[in-house]
VEXMARTOR-597536 format. One line per field, with one value per atom (N, C-alpha, C): y, z, x; residue number from 1. Coordinates in nm, 3 decimals, padded with zeros to 5 digits. Layout:
% VEXMARTOR-597536
y	(Y	...) .
z	(Z	...) .
x	(X	...) .
pos	(NUM	...) .
This chain:
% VEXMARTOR-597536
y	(-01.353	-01.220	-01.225	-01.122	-01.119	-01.019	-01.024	-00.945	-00.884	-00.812	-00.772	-00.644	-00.660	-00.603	-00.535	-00.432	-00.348	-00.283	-00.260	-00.156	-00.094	00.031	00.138	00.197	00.207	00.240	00.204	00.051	00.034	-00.170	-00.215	-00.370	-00.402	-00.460	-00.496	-00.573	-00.562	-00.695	-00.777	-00.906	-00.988	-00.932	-00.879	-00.838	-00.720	-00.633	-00.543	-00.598	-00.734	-00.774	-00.848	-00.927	-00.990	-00.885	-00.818	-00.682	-00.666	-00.572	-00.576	-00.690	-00.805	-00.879	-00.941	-00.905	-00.911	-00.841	-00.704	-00.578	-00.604	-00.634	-00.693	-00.771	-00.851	-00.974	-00.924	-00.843	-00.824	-00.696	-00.657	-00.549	-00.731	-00.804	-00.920	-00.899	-00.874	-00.837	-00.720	-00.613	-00.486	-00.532	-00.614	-00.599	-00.781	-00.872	-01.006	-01.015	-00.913	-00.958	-00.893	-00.877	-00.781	-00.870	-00.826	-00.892	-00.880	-00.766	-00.784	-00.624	-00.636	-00.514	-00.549	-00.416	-00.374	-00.266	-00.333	-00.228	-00.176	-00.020	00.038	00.132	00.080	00.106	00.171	00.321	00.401	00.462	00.532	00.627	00.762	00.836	00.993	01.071	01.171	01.210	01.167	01.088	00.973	01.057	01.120	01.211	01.322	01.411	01.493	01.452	01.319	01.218	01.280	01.325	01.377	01.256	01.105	00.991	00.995	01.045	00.996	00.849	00.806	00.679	00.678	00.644	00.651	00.525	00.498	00.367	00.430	00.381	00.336	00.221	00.207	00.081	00.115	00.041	00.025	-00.097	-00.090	-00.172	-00.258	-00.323	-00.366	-00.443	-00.378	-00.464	-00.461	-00.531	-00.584	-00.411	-00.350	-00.235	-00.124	-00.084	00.003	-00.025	00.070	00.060	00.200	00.132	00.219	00.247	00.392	00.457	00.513	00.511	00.531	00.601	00.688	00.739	00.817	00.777	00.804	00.858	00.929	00.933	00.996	00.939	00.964	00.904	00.914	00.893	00.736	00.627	00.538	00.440	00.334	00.270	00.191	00.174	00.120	00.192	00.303	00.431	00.497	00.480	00.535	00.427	00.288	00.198	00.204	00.221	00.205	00.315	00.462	00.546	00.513	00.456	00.430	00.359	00.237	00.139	00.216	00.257	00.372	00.430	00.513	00.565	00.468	00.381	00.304	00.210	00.149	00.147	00.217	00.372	00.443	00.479	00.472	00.485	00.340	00.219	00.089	00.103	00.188	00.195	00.271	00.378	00.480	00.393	00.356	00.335	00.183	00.125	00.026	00.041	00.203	00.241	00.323	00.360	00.428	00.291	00.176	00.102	00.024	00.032	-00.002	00.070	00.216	00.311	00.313) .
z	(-00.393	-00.385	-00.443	-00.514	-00.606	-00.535	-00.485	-00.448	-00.513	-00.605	-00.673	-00.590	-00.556	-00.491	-00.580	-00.645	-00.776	-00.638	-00.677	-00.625	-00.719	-00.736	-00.803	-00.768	-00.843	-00.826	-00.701	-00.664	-00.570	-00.538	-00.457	-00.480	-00.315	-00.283	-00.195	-00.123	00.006	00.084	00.146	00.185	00.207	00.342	00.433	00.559	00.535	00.420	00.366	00.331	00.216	00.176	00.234	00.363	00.442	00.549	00.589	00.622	00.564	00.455	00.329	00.336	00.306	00.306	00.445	00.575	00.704	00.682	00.658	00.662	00.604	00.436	00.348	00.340	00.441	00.502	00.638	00.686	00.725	00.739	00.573	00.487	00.453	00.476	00.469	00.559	00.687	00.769	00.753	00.695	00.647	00.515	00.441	00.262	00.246	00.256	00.233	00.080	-00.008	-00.181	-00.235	-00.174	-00.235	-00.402	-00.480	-00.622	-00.607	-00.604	-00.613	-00.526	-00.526	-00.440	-00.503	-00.536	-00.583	-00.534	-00.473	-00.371	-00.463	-00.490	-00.572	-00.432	-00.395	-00.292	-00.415	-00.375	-00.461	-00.385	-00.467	-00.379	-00.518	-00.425	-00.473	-00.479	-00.610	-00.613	-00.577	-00.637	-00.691	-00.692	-00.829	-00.846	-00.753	-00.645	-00.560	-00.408	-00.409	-00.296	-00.149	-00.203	-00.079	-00.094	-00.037	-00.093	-00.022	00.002	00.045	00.001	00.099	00.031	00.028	-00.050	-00.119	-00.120	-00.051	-00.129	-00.148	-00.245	-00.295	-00.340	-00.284	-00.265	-00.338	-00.460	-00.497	-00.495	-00.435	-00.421	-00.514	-00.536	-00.668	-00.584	-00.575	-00.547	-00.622	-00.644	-00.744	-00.738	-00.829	-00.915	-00.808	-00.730	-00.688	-00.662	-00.709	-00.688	-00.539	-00.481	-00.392	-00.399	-00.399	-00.445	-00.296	-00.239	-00.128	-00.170	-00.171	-00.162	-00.017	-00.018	00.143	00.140	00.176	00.161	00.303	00.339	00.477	00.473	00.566	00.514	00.542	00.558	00.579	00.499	00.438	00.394	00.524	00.586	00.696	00.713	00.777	00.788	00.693	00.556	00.475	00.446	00.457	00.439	00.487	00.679	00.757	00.711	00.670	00.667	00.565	00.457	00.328	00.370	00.473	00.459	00.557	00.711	00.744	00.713	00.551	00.478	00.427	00.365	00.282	00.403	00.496	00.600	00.610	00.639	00.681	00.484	00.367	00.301	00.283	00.306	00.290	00.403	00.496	00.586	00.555	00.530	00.447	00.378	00.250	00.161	00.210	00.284	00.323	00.419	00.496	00.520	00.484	00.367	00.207	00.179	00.152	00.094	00.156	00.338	00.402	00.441	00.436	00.407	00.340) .
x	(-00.691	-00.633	-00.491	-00.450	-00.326	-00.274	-00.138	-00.041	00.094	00.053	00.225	00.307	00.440	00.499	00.628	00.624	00.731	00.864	00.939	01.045	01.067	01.079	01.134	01.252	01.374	01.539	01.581	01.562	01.655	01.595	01.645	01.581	01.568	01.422	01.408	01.443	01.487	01.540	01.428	01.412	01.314	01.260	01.350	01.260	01.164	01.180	01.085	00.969	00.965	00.907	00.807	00.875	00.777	00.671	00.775	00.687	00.561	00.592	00.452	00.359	00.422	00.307	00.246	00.294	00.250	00.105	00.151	00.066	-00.068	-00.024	-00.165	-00.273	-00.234	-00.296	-00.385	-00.325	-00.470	-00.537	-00.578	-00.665	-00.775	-00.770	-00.848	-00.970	-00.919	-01.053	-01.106	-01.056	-01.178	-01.257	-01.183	-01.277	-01.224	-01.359	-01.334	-01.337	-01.341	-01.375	-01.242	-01.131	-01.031	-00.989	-00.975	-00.951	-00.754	-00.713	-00.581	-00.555	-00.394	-00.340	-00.194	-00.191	-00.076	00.005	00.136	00.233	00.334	00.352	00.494	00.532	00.719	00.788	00.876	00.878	00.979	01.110	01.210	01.269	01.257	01.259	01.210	01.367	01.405	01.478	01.587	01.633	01.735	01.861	01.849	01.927	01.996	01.933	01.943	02.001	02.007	02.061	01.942	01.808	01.730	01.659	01.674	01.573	01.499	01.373	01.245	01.191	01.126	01.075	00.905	00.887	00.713	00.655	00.582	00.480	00.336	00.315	00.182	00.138	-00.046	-00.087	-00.206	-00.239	-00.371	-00.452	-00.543	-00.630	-00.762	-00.780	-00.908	-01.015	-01.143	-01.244	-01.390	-01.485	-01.569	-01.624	-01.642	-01.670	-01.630	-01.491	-01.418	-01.295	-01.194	-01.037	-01.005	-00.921	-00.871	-00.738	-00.684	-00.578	-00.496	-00.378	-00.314	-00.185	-00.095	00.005	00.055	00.219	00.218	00.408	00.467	00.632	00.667	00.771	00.837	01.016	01.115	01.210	01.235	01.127	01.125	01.023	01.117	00.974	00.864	00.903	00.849	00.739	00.807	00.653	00.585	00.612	00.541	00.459	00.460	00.402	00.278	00.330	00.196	00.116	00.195	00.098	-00.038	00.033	-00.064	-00.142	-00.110	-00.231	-00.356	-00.297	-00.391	-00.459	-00.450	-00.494	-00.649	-00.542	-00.654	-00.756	-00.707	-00.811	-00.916	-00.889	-01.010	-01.092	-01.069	-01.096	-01.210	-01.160	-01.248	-01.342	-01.343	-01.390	-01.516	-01.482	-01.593	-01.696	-01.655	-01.676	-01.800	-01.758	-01.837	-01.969	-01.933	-02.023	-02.179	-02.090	-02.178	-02.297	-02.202	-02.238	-02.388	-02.335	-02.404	-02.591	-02.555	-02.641	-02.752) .
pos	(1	1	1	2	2	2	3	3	3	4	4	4	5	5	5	6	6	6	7	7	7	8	8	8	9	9	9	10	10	10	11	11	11	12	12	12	13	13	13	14	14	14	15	15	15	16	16	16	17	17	17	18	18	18	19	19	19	20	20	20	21	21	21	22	22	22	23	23	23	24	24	24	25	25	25	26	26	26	27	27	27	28	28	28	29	29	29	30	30	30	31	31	31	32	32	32	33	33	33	34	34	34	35	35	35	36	36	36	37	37	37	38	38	38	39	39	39	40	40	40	41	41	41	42	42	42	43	43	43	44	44	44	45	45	45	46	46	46	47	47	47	48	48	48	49	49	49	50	50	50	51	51	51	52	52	52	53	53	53	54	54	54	55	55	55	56	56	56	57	57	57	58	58	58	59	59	59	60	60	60	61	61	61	62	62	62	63	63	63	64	64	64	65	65	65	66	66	66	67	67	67	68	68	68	69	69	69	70	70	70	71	71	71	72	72	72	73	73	73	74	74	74	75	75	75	76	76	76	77	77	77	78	78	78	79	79	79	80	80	80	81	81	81	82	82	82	83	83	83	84	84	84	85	85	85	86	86	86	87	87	87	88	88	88	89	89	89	90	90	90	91	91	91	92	92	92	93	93	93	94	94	94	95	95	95	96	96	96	97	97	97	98	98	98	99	99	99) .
């Protein structure tokens, strides 16, 4: 499993980072074939000093990608929200599969 972690206009500090990858690790026990996951931690309206913070998490697994977007004034909580997200989405999806 490949983990790339981007920041967008601003640079991550390691307790963010370890965070994130706390979190990713275990999307291991919903989907054992994950190919890679890719985290973009943004800040929104830069310019306007209103910074929301955004992550998005895409996911890659053998013939489906999973797509998550999430913004709150925290990366912390926009984090959990996304993976939440994508939880109940691998969740679905495995149940389709199962069907």
């Amino acid at each position: 499993m490949i983990v790339n972690i981007q920041t967008v206009h601003f640079d991550a500090d390691e307790k963010l980072v370890n965070y994130v990858n706390r979190k990713i690790e275990k999307l291991k026990t919903f989907h054992d074939r994950i190919i890679s996951i890719d985290v973009f931690l943004k800040l929104d309206n830069v310019v306007h000093n209103i910074k929301d913070k955004i992550a998005e998490i895409k996911v890659q697994v053998p013939r489906h990608h999973f797509f998550v977007k999430a913004s709150s004034k925290s990366f912390e909580e926009s984090f959990d929200g996304a993976i939440d997200s994508l939880v109940m989405q691998i969740k679905k999806r495995k149940q389709k599969q199962a069907a």
